[in-house]
C-alpha positions as CSV (number, residue, x, y, z in Angstrom):
1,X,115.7,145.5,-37.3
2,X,114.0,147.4,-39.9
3,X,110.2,148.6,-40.9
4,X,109.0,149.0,-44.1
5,X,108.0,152.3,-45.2
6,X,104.7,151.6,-45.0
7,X,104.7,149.9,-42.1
8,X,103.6,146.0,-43.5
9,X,107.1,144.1,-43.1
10,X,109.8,144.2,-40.3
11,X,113.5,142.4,-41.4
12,X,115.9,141.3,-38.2
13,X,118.8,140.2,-38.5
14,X,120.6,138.2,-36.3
15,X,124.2,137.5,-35.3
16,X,123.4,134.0,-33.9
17,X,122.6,132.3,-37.7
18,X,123.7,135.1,-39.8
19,X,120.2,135.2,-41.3
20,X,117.9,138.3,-41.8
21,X,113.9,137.3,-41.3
22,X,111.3,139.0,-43.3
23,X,108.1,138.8,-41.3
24,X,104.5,140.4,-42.3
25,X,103.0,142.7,-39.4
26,X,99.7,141.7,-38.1
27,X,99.4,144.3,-35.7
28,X,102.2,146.0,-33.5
29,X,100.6,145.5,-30.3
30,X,101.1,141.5,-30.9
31,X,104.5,140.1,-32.0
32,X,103.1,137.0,-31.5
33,X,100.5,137.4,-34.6
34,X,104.1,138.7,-36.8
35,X,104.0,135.7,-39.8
36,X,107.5,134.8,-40.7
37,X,107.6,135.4,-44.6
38,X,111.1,134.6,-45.6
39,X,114.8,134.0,-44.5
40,X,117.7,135.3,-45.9
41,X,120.9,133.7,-45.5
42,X,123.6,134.1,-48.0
43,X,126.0,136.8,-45.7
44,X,129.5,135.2,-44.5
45,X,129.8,137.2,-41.2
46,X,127.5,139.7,-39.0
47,X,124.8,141.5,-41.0
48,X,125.3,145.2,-39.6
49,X,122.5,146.8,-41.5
50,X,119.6,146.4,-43.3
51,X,117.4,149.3,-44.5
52,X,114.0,149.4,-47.0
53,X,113.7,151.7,-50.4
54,X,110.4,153.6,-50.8
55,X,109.6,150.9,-53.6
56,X,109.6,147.9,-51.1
57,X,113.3,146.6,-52.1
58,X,115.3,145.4,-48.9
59,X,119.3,145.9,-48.5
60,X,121.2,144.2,-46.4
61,X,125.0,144.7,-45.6
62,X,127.4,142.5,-43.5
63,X,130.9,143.0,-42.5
64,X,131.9,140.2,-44.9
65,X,131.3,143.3,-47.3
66,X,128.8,142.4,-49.3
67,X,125.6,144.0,-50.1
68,X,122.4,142.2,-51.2
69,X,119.3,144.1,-52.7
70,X,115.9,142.1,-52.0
71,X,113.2,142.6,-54.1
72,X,109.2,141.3,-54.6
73,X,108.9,138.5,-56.8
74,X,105.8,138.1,-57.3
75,X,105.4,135.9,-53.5
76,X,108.7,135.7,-52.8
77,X,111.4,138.0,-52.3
């Protein structure tokens, strides 16, 4: 799991499906407001990290060793 920097998005991953979620924070007292955004789901194996850059770009690492960058595109990542 991992919060943007300014606090808008949280990504999980998950080693069930291999997918990271992007979901839109309502308000942290309430996961159940959270919006699911996106999915990501082009890793091979467990995603072991995922981390935010200051300009809203998401990486995501798995141990099939590939790294993926995310970024805005206009509404999608």
């Amino acid at each position: 799991m991992s919060f943007s920097k300014n606090g808008v998005y949280c990504a999980i991953a998950t080693k069930k499906n291999l997918k990271v979620y992007l979901f839109e924070i309502k308000t942290f007292n309430d996961i159940n407001t959270w919006v699911i955004l996106q999915q990501f789901s082009d890793h091979y194996q467990t995603i072991s990290d995922i981390d935010w850059s200051v300009d809203e770009k998401i990486l995501t690492v798995s141990h099939d060793r590939s790294v993926y960058v995310w970024k805005k595109n206009n509404l999608k990542w």
